[in-house]
C-alpha positions as CSV (number, residue, x, y, z in Angstrom):
1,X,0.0,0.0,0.0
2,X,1.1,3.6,-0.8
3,X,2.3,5.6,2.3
4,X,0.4,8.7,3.2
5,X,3.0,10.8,2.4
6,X,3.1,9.3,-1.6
7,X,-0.5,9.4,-1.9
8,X,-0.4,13.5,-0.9
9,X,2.7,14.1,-3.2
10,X,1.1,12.1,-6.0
11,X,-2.0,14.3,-5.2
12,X,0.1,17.6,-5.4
13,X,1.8,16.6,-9.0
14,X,-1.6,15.9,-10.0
15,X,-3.0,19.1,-9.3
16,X,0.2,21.3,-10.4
17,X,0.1,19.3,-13.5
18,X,-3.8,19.9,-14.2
19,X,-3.6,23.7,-13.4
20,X,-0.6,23.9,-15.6
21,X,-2.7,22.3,-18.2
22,X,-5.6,24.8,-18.0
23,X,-3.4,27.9,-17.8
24,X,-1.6,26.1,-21.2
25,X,-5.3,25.7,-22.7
26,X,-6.3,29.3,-21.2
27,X,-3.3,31.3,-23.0
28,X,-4.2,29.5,-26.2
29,X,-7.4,31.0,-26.1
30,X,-6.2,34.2,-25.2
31,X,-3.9,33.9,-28.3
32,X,-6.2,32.9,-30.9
33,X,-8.5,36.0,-29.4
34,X,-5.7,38.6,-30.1
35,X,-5.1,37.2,-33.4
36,X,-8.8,37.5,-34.7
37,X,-9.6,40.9,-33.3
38,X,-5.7,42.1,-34.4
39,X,-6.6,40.8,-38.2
40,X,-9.9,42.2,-38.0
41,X,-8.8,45.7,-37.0
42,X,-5.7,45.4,-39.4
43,X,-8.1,44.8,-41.8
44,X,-10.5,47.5,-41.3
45,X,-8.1,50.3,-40.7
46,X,-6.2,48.6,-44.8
47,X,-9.5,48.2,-46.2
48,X,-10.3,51.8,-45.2
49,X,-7.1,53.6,-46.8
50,X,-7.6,51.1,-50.0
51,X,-11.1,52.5,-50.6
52,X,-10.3,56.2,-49.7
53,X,-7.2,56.8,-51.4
54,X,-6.6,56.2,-55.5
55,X,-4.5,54.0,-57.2
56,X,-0.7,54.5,-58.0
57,X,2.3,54.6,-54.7
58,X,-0.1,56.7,-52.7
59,X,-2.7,54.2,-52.1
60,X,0.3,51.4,-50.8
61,X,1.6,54.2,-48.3
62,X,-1.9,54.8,-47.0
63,X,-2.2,51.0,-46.5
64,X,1.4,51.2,-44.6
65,X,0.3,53.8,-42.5
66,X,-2.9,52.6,-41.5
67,X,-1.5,49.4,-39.5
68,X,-0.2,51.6,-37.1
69,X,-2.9,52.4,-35.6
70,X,-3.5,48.7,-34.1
71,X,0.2,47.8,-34.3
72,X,0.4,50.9,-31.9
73,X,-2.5,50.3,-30.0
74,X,-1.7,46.8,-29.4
75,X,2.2,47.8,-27.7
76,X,0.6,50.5,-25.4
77,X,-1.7,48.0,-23.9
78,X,1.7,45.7,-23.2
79,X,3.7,48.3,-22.0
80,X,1.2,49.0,-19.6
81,X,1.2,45.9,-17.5
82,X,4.9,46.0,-18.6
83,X,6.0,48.8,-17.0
84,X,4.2,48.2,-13.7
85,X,6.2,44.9,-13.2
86,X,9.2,46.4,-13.9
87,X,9.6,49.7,-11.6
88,X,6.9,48.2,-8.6
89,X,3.9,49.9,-7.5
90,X,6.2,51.8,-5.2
91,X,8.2,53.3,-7.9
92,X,5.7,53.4,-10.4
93,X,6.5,56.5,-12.6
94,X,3.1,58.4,-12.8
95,X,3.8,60.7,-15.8
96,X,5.0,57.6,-17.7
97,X,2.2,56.2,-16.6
98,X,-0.4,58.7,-17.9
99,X,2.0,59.2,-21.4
100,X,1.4,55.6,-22.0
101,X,-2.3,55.6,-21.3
102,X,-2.4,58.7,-23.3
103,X,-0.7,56.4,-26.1
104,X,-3.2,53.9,-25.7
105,X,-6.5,56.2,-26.5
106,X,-5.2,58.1,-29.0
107,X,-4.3,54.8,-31.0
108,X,-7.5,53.4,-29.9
109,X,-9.9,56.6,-31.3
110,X,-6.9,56.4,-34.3
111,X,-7.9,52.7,-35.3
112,X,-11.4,53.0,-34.6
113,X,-11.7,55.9,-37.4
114,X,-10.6,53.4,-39.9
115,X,-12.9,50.9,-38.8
116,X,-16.0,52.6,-38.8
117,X,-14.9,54.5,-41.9
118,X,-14.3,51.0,-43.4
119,X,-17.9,49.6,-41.8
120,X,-19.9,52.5,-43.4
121,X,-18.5,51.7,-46.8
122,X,-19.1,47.9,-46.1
123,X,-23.4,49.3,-45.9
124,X,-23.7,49.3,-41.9
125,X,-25.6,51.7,-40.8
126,X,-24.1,54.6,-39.0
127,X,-26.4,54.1,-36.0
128,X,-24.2,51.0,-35.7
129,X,-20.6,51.7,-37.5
130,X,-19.8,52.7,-34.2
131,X,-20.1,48.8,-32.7
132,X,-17.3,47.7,-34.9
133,X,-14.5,49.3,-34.0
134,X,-15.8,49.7,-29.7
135,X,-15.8,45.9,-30.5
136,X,-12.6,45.0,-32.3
137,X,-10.6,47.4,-30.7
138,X,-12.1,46.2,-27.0
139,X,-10.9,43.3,-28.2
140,X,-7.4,43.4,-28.7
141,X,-7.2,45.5,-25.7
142,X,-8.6,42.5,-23.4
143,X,-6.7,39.7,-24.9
144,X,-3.3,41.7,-25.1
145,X,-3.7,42.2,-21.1
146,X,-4.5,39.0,-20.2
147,X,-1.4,37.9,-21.9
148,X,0.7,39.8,-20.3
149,X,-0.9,40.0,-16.9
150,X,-0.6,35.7,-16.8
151,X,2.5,35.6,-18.7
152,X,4.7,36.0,-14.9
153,X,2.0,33.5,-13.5
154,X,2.6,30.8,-16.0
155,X,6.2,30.9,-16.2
156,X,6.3,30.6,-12.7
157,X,3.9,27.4,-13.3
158,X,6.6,26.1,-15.0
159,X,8.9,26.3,-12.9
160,X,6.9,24.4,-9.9
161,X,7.3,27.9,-8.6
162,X,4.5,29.8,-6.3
163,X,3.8,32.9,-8.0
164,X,3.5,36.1,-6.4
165,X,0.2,37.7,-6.8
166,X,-2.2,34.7,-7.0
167,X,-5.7,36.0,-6.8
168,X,-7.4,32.6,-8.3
169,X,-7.7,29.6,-6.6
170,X,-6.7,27.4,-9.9
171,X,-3.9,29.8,-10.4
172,X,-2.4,29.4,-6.6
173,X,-2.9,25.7,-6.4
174,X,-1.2,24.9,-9.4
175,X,1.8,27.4,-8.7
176,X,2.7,25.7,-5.6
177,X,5.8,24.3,-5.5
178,X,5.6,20.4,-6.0
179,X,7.6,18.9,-2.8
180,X,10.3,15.8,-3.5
181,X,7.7,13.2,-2.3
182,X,5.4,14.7,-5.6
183,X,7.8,14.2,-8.0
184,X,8.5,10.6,-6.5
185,X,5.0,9.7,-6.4
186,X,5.3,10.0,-10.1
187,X,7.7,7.0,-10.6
188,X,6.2,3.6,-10.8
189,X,8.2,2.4,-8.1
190,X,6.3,4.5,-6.0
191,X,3.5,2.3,-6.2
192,X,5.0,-0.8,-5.1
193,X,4.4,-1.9,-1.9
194,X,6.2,0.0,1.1
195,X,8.5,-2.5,3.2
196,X,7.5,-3.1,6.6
197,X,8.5,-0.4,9.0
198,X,12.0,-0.5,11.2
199,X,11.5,-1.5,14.7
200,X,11.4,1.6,17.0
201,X,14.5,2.2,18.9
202,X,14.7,2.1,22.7
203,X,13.0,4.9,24.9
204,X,16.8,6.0,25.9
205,X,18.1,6.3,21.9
206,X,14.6,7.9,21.4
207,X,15.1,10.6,23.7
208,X,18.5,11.3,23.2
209,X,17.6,11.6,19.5
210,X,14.8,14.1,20.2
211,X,17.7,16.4,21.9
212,X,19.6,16.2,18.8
213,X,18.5,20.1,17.5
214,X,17.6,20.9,14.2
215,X,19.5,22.9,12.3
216,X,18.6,25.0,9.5
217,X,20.0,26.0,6.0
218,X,21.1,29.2,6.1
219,X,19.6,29.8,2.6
220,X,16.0,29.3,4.1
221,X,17.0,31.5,7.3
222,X,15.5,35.5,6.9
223,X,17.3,37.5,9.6
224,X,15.2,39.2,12.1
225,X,15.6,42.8,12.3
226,X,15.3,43.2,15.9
227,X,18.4,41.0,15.9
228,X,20.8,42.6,13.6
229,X,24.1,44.2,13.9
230,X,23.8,48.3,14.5
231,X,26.1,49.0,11.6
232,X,23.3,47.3,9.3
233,X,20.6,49.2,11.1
234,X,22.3,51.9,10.6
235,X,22.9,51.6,7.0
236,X,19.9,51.1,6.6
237,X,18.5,54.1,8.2
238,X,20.7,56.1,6.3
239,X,19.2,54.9,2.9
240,X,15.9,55.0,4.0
241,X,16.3,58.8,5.0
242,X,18.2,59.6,2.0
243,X,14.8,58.3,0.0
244,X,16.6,55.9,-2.3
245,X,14.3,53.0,-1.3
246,X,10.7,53.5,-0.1
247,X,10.2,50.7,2.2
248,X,10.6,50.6,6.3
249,X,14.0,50.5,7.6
250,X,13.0,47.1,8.9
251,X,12.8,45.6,5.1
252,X,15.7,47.5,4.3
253,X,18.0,46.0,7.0
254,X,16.7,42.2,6.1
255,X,18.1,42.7,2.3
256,X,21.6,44.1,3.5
257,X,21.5,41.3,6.1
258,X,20.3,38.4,3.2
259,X,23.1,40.0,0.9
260,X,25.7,39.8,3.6
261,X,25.5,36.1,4.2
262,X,26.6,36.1,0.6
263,X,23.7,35.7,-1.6
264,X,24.0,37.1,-4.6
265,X,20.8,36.5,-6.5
266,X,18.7,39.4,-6.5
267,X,15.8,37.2,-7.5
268,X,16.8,35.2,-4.1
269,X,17.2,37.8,-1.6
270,X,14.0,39.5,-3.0
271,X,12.0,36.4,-2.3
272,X,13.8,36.3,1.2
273,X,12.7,39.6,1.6
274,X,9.4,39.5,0.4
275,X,10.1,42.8,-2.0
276,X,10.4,42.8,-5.3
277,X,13.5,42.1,-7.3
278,X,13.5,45.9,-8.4
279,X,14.4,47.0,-4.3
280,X,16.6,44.7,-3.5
281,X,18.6,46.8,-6.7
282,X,17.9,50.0,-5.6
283,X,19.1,48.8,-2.1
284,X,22.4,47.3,-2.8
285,X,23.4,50.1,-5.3
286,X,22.1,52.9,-2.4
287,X,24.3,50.8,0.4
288,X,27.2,50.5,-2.4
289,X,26.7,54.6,-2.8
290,X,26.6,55.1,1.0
291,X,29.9,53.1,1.3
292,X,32.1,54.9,-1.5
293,X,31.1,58.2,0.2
294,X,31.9,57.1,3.6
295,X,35.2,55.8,2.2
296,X,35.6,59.0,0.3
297,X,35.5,61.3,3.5
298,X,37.8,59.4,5.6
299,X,40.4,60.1,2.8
């Protein structure tokens, strides 16, 4: 019979494998979504300049120039999800912000002129010219976001990897990581029966064995800050007050104290830290700062 802990490991790569599955089959949809309303608003916005403009080289340049209006419209919409990944809500860069979104209307009202220019030469009433482009354009907006908003979550997935912002159940139970006893319950040998168990041990070897303490790897230890050393509190009070890094002095001090045990994997000491990877930067270049000056004035 299969131990308890095989049957919950089996259980776990069962799951992981099945939401892995339906995020695979999800982002397919999502795909073939973006590539109907991105041909269909290509093709309204061409159809458009091919009917408005005469023949000869002028009518080719019109048909050029009006793909850029989706081609546009369709980059805004990733940069926007894009750029909030990369610089953190913390650090999130307001006027970039509303330059983008900016960006993203004006290519949005630029395409949709096509379309509804193109539907009304198709015979669609003007009461409803307006549906096509709200629709087509709407379109590629929603698709083009989902990509990118799931794209962090699957390749996480992937990797048998948590992910950070799970707001689905499917999403967070297939991101767990799959412990060693899942990946064995995969192997057939795992279903063979399990050999009789050892004979316990003597009360006496018992206890002395529960004595025994447990140490931990110092990869999966996060230092306290009440416990650190006053030059890292210190430091990190510095940085904090010089408003390099907008976070408590607290988180500060952990990522010097993770970095000084000699990790050197941003992507490790943020997860350590529970920041994101774009911190932990802006804390070891401010502490690397802080050190040249102080080296500076004692010279």
């Amino acid at each position: 019979m299969m131990t308890a802990t095989s049957m919950s490991g089996h259980r776990a790569a069962a799951e992981a494998k099945a939401a892995w599955s339906t995020m695979r089959a999800d982002r397919r949809f999502l795909w073939f979504w973006l590539s109907i309303a991105t041909f269909l608003s290509v093709a309204g916005n061409v159809g458009h300049a091919w009917l408005e403009v005469g023949v000869g080289a002028a009518r080719f340049m019109a048909i050029g120039w009006a793909v850029a209006p989706p081609a546009l419209l369709m980059l805004a919409i990733h940069g926007l999800p894009t750029l909030s990944r990369m610089l953190g809500r913390d650090d999130r860069d307001r006027l970039l912000t509303a330059v983008v979104w900016g960006v993203t209307v004006g290519a949005f009202g630029w395409s949709a002129f096509g379309i509804f220019g193109f539907s009304i030469a198709m015979g669609l009433p003007g009461q409803m010219a307006w549906v096509a482009p709200f629709v087509i354009d709407l379109s590629v907006f929603g698709a083009t976001r989902g990509l990118v908003l799931t794209a962090p979550i699957a390749a996480r997935m992937k990797m048998g990897v948590e992910p950070v912002h799970a707001d689905s159940g499917a999403a967070a139970v297939g991101a767990q990581q799959v412990p060693p006893a899942a990946i064995s319950a995969l192997d057939p040998q795992s279903l063979r029966p399990s050999p009789s168990p050892a004979p316990e041990p003597p009360p006496s070897v018992a206890t002395a064995v529960d004595r025994v303490p447990v140490q931990e790897s110092a990869d999966d230890v996060v230092p306290d800050a009440s416990v650190l050393g006053p030059d890292t509190l210190t430091l990190a009070e510095d940085i904090v007050a010089s408003g390099a890094v907008r976070k408590p002095v607290e988180t500060v001090a952990t990522i010097l104290a993770v970095a000084a045990q000699g990790e050197s994997r941003k992507a490790a000491i943020a997860e350590r830290s529970g920041v994101h990877h774009s911190v932990v930067t802006k804390t070891l270049e401010a502490a690397k700062s802080h050190r040249r000056q102080q080296i500076a004035a004692v010279r």
